[in-house]
SEMI-204645 format. One line per 8 residues: number of its first residue (from 1); their letters; for each residue x, y, z of N, C-alpha, C, O, CB. Coordinates in steps of 0.02 Angstrom, whole numbers, padded with zeros to 5 digits, m for minus. Glycine has a CB too. Example, Ala and Ser with C-alpha at 12.3 -4.5 7.8 and 13.67 -1.06 7.14 Angstrom:
REM SEMI-204645
1) as) 00660:m00284:00390:00615:m00225:00390:00660:m00165:00390:00712:m00166:00423:00565:m00224:00452 | 00642:m00112:00354:00684:m00053:00357:00645:00002:00394:00670:00057:00402:00704:m00030:00286
This chain:
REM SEMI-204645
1) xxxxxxxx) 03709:00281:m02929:03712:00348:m02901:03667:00355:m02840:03690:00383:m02791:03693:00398:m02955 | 03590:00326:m02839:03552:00315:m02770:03594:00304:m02716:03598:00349:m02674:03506:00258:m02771 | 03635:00239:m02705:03669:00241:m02642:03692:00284:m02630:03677:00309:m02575:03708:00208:m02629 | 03728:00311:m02662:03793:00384:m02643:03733:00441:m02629:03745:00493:m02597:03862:00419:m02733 | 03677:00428:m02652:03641:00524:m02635:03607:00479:m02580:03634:00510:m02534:03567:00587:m02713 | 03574:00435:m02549:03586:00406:m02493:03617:00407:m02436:03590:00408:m02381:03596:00375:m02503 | 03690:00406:m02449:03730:00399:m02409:03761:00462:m02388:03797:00455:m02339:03766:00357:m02430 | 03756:00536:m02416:03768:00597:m02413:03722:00624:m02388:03727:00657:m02336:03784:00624:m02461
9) xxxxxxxx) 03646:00610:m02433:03576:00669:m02392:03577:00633:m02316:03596:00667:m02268:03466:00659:m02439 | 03565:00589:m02309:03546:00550:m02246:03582:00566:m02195:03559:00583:m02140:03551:00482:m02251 | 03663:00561:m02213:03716:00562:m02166:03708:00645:m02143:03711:00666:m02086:03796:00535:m02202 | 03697:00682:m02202:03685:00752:m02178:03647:00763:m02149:03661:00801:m02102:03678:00792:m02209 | 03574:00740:m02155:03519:00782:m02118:03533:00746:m02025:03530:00772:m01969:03419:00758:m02163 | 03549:00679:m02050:03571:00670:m01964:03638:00725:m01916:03640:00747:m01858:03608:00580:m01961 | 03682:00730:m01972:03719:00775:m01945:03702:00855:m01917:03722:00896:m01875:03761:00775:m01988 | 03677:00853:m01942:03607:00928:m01952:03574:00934:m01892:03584:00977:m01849:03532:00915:m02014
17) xxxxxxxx) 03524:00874:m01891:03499:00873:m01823:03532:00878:m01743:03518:00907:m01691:03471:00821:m01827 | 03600:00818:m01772:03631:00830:m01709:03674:00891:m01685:03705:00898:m01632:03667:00782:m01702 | 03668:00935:m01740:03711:00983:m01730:03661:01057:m01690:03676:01103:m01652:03749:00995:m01810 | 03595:01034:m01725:03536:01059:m01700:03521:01023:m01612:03468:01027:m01580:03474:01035:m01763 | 03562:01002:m01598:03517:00971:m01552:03483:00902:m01519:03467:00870:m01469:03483:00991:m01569 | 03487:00905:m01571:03447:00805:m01543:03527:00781:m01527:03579:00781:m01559:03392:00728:m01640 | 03501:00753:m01442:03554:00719:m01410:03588:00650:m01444:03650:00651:m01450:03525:00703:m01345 | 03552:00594:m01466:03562:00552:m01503:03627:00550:m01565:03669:00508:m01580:03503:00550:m01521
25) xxxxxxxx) 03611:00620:m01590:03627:00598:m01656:03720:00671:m01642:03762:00683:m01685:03533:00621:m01739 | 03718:00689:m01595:03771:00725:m01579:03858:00711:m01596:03905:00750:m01607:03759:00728:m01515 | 03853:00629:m01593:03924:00585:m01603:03934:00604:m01690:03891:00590:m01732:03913:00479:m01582 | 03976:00626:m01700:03955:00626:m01778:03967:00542:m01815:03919:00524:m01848:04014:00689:m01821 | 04006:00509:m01812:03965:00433:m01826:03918:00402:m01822:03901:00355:m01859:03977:00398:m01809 | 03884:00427:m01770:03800:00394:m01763:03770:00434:m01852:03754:00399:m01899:03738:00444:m01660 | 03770:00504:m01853:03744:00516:m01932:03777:00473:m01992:03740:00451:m02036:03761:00595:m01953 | 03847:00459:m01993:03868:00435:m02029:03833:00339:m02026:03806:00305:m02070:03941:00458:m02017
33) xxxxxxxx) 03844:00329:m01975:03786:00267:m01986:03735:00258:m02003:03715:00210:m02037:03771:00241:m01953 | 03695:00317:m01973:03618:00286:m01999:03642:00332:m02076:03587:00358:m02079:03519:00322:m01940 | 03672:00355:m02126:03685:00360:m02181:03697:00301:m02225:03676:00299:m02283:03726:00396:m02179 | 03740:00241:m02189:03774:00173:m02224:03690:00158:m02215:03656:00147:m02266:03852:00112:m02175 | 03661:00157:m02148:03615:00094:m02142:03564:00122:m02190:03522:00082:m02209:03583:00073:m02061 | 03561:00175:m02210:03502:00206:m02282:03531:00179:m02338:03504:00152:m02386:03497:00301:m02300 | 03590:00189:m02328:03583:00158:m02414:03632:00082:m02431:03652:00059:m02485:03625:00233:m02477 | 03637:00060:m02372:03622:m00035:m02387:03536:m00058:m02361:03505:m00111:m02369:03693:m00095:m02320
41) xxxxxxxx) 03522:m00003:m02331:03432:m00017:m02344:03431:m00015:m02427:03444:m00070:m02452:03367:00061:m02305 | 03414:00049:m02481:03389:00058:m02509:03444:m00002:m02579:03416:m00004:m02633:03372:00134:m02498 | 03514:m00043:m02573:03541:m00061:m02596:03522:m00145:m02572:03539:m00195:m02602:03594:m00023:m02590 | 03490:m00141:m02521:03477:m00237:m02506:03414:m00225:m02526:03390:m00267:m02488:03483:m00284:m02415 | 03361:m00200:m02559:03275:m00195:m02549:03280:m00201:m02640:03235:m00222:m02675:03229:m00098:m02499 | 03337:m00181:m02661:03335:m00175:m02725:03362:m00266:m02750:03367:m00286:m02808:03390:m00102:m02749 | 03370:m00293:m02708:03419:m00378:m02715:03359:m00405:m02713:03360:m00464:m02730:03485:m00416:m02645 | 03279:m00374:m02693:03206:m00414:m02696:03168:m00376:m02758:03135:m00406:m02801:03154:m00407:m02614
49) xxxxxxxx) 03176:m00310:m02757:03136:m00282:m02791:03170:m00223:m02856:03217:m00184:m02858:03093:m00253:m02737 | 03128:m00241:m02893:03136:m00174:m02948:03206:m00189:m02998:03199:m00195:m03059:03152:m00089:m02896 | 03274:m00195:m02963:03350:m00240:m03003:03355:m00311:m02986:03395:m00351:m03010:03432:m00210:m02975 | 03326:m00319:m02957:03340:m00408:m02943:03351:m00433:m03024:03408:m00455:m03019:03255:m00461:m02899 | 03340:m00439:m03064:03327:m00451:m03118:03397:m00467:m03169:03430:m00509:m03200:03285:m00397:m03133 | 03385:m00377:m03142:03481:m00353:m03165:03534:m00363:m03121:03591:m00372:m03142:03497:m00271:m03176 | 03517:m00363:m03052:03556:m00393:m03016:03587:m00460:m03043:03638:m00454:m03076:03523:m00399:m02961 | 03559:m00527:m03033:03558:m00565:m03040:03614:m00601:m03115:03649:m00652:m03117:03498:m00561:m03029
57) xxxxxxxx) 03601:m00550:m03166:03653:m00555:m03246:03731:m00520:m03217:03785:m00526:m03246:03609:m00486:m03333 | 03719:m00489:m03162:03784:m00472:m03140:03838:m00517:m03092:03895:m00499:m03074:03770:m00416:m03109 | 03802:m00582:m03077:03844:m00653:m03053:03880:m00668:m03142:03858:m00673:m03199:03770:m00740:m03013 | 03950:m00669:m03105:03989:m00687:m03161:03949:m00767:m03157:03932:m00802:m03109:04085:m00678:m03151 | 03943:m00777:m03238:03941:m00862:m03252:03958:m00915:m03201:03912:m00948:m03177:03990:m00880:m03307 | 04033:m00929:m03178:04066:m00948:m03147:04076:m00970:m03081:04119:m01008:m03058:04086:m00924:m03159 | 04007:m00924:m03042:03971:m00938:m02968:03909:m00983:m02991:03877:m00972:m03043:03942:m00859:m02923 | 03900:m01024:m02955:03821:m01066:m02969:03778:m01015:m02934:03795:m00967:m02899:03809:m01157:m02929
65) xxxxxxxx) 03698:m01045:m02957:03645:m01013:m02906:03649:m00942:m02890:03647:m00916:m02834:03649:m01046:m02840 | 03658:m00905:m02965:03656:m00809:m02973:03608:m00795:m02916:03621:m00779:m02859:03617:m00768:m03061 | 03543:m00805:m02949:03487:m00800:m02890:03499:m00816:m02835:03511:m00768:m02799:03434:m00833:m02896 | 03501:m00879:m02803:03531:m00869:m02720:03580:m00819:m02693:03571:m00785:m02642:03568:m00928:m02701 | 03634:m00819:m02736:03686:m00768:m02709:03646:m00689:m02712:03656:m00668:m02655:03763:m00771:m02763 | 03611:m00642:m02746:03586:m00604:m02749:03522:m00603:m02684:03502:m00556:m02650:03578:m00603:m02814 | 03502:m00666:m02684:03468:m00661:m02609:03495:m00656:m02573:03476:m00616:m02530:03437:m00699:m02582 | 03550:m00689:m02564:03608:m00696:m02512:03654:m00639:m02476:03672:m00633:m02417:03653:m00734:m02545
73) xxxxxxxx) 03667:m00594:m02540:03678:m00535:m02533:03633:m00470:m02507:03653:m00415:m02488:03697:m00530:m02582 | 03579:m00490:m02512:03524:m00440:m02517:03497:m00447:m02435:03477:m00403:m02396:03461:m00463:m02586 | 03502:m00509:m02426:03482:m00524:m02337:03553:m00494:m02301:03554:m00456:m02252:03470:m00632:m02312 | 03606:m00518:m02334:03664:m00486:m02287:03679:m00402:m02292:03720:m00378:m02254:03736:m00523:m02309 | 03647:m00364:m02336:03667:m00276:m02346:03605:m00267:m02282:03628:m00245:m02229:03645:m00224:m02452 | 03535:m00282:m02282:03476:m00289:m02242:03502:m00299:m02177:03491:m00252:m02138:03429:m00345:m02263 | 03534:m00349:m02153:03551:m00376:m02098:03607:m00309:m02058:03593:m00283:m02004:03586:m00456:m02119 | 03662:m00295:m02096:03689:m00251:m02101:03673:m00184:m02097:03705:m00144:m02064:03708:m00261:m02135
81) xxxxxxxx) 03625:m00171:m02131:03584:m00100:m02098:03558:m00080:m02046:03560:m00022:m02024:03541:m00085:m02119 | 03526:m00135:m02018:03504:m00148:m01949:03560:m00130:m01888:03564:m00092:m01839:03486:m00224:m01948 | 03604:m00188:m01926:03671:m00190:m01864:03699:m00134:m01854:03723:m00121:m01799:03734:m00233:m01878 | 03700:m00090:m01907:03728:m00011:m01910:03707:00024:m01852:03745:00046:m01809:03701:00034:m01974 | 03620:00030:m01851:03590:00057:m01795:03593:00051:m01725:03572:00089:m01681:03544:00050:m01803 | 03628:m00012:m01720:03634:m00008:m01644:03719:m00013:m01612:03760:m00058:m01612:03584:m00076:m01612 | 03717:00059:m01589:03802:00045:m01548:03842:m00026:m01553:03886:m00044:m01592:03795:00051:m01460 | 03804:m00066:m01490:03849:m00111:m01489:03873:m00134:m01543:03935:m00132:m01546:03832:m00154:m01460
89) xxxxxxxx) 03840:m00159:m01597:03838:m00198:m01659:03850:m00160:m01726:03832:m00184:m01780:03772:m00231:m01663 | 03876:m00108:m01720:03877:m00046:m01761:03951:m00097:m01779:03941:m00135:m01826:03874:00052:m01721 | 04018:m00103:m01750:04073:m00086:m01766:04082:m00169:m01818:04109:m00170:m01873:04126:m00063:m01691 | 04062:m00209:m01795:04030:m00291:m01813:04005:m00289:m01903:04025:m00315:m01955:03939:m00310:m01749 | 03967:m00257:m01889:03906:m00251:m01927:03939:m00205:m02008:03926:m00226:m02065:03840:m00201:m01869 | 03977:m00146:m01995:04016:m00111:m02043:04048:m00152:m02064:04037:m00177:m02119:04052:m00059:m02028 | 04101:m00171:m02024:04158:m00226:m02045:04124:m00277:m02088:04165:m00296:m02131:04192:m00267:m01977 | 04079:m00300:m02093:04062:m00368:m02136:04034:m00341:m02198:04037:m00373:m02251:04004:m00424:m02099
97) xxxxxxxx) 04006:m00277:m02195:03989:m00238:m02250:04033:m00216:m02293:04023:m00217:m02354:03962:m00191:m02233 | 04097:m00191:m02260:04137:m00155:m02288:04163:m00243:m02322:04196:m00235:m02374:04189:m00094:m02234 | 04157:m00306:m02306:04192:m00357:m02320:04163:m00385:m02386:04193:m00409:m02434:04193:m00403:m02263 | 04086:m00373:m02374:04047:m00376:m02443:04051:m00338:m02497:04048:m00351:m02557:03991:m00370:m02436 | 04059:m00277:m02456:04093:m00212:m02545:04146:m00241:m02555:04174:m00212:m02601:04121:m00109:m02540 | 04175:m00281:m02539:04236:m00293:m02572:04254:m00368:m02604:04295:m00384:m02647:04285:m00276:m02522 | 04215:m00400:m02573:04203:m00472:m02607:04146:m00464:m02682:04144:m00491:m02737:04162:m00530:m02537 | 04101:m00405:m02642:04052:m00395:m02717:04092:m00356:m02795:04072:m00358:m02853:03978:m00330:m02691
105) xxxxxxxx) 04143:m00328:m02773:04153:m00288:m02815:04190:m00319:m02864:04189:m00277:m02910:04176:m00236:m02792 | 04226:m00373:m02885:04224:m00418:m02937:04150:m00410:m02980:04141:m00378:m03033:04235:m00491:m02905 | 04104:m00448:m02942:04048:m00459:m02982:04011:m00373:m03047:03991:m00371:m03105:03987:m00489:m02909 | 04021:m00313:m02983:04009:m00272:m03036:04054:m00246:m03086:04035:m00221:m03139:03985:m00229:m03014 | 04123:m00252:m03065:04171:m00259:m03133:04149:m00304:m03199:04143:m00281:m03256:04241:m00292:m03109 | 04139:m00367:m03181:04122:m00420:m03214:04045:m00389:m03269:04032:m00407:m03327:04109:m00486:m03150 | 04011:m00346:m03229:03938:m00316:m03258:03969:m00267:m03295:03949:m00265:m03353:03876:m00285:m03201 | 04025:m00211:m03275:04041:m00145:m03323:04058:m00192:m03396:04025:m00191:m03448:04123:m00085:m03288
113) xxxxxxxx) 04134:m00241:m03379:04152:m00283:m03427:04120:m00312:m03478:04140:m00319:m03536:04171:m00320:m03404 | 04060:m00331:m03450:04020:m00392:m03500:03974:m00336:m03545:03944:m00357:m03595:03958:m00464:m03444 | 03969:m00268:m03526:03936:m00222:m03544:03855:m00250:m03534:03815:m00252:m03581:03960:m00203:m03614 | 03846:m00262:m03491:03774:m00278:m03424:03752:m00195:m03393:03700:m00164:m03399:03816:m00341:m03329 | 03832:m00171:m03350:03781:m00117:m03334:03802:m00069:m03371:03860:m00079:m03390:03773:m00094:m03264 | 03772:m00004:m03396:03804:00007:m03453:03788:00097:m03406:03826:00136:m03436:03764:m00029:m03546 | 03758:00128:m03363:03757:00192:m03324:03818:00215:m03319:03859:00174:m03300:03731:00188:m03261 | 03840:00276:m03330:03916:00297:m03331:03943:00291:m03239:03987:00332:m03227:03923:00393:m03369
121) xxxxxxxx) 03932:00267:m03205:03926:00262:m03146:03973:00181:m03141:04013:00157:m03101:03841:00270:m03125 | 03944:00160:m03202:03968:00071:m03182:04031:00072:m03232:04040:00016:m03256:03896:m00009:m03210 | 04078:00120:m03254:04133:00112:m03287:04165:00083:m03231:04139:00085:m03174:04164:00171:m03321 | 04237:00046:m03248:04286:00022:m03203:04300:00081:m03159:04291:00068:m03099:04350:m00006:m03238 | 04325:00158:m03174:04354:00190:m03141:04312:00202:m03084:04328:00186:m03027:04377:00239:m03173 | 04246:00235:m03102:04195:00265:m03072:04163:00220:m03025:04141:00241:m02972:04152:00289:m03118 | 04161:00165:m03043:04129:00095:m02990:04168:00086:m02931:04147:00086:m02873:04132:00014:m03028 | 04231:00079:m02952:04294:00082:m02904:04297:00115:m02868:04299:00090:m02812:04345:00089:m02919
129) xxxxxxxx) 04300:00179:m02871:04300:00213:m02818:04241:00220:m02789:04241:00227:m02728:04324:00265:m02827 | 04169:00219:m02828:04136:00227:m02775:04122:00174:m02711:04090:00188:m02660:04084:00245:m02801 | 04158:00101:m02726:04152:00049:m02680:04207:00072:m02636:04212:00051:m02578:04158:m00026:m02710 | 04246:00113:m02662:04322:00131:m02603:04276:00178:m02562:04277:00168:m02501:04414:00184:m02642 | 04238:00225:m02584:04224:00271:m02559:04158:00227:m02480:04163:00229:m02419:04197:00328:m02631 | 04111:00198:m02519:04076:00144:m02481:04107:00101:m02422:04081:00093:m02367:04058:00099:m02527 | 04164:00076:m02443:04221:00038:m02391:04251:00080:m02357:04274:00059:m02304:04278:m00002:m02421 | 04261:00142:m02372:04293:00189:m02329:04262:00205:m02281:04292:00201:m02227:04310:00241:m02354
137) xxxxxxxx) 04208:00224:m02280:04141:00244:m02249:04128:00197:m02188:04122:00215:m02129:04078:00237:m02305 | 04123:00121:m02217:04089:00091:m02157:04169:00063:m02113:04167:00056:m02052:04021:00015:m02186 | 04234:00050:m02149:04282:00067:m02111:04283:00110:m02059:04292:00096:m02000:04316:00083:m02142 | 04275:00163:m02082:04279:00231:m02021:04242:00217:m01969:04259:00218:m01910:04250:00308:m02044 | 04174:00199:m01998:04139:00170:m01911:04172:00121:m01883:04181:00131:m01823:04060:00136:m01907 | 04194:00070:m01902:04224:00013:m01865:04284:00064:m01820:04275:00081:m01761:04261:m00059:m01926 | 04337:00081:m01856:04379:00101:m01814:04347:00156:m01769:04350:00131:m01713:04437:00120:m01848 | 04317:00219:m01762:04290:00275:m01728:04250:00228:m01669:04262:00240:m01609:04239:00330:m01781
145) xxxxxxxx) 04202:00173:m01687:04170:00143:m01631:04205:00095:m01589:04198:00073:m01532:04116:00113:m01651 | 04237:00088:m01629:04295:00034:m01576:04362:00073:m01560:04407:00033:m01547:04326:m00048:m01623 | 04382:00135:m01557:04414:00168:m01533:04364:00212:m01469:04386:00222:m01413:04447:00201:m01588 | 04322:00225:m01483:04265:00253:m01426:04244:00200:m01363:04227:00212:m01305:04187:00270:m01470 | 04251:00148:m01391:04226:00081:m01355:04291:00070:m01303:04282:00067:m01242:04213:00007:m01417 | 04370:00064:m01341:04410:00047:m01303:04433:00111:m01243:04458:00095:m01189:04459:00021:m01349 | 04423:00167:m01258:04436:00234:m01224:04369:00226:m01173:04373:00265:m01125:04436:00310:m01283 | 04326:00197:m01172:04267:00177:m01117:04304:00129:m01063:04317:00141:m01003:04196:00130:m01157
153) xxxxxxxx) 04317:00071:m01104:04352:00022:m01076:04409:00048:m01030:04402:00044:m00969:04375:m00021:m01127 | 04455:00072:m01052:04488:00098:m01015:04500:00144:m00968:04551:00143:m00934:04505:00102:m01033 | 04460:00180:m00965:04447:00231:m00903:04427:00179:m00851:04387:00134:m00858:04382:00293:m00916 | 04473:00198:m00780:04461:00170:m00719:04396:00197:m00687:04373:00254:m00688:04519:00183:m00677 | 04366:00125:m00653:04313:00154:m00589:04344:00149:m00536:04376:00098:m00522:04244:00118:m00573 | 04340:00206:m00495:04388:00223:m00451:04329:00208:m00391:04269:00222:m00392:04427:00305:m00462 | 04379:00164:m00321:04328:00173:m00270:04298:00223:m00264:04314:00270:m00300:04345:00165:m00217 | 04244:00231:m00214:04207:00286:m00188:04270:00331:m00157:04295:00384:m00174:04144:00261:m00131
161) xxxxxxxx) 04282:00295:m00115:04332:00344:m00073:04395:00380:m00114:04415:00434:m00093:04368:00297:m00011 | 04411:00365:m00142:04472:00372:m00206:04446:00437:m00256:04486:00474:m00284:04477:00285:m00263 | 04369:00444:m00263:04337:00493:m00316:04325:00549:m00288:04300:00556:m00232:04276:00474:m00346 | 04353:00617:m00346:04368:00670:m00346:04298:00671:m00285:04256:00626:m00276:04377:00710:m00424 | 04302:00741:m00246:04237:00768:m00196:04183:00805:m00254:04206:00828:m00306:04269:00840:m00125 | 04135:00807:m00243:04096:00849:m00298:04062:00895:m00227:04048:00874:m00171:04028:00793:m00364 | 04054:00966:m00256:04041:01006:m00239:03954:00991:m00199:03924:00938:m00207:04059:01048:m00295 | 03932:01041:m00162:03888:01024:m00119:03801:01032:m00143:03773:01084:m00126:03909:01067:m00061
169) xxxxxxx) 03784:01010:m00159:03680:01058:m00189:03700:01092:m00151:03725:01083:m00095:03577:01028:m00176 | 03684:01159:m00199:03656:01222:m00177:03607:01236:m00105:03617:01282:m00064:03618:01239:m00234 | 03552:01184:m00101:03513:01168:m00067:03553:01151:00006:03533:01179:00057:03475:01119:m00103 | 03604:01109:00009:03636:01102:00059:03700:01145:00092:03734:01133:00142:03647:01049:00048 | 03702:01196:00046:03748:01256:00066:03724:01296:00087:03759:01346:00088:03780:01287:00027 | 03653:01304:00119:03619:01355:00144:03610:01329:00200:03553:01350:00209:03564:01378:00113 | 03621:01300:00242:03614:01278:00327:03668:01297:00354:03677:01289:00414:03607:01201:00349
């Protein structure tokens, strides 16, 4: 349930601000990012600390090296949060996330199943969607930033001579 109140307070109060004002955060995807990048922060910090533990009983049998992969995972949600924050690497950076909720989400089926995680949160139904809901999320940035990106791209620079006249300073309409 942390990620998801994560991924709502965060995404809100950025939306908030930018709606308040702060130039930065005005795009409404920029809030929605630094929302993902809060809570694959507070979801990779937990792959070192505090669930590692329980993390770790949630590698089905069947993968070698539980522990590595839980590091493994835990450097890539980290890595991923980062990448969220910055434009360029925002649309990159979702996409491989959204690739990990979905390669991970076997493993926490495998945890509801084995009755490992046992929080009404980790039933099949409820897990499911909240990884749809997670994949949906960092989806949307991929496409919104790479639809913003290509609508950049595409707008012509027009010679000098070719560009609309812009009106005169004020300053120079008085002579």
């Amino acid at each position: 349930m942390e990620p998801l109140i994560a991924l709502v307070v965060v995404t809100a109060i950025l939306y908030g601000l930018g709606r308040a004002g702060v130039r930065p955060l005005r795009r409404w995807p920029v809030p929605l990012r630094g929302g993902l990048a809060a809570m694959f922060t507070l979801t990779g910090v937990a792959h070192f600390v505090g669930m590692r533990q329980e993390l770790i009983t949630y590698v089905p049998p069947m993968l070698p090296e539980p522990a590595l992969l839980v590091t493994i995972t835990g450097v890539l949600e980290l890595a991923g949060a980062a990448g969220l924050l910055l434009r360029r690497t925002a649309p990159l950076a979702a996409g491989c996330l959204a690739a990990l909720l979905i390669v991970m989400l076997p493993a926490n089926l495998y945890a509801t199943f084995a009755g490992i995680a046992t929080d009404p949160l980790s039933q099949p139904i409820p897990r499911t969607m909240l990884q749809v809901v997670f994949i949906a999320a960092a989806l949307t940035v991929v496409a919104v930033e790479r639809q913003a990106r290509h609508a950049v791209e595409a707008t012509p620079l027009l010679p000098l001579e070719q560009r609309p006249a812009t009106p005169e300073p004020l300053a120079d309409r008085r002579r």
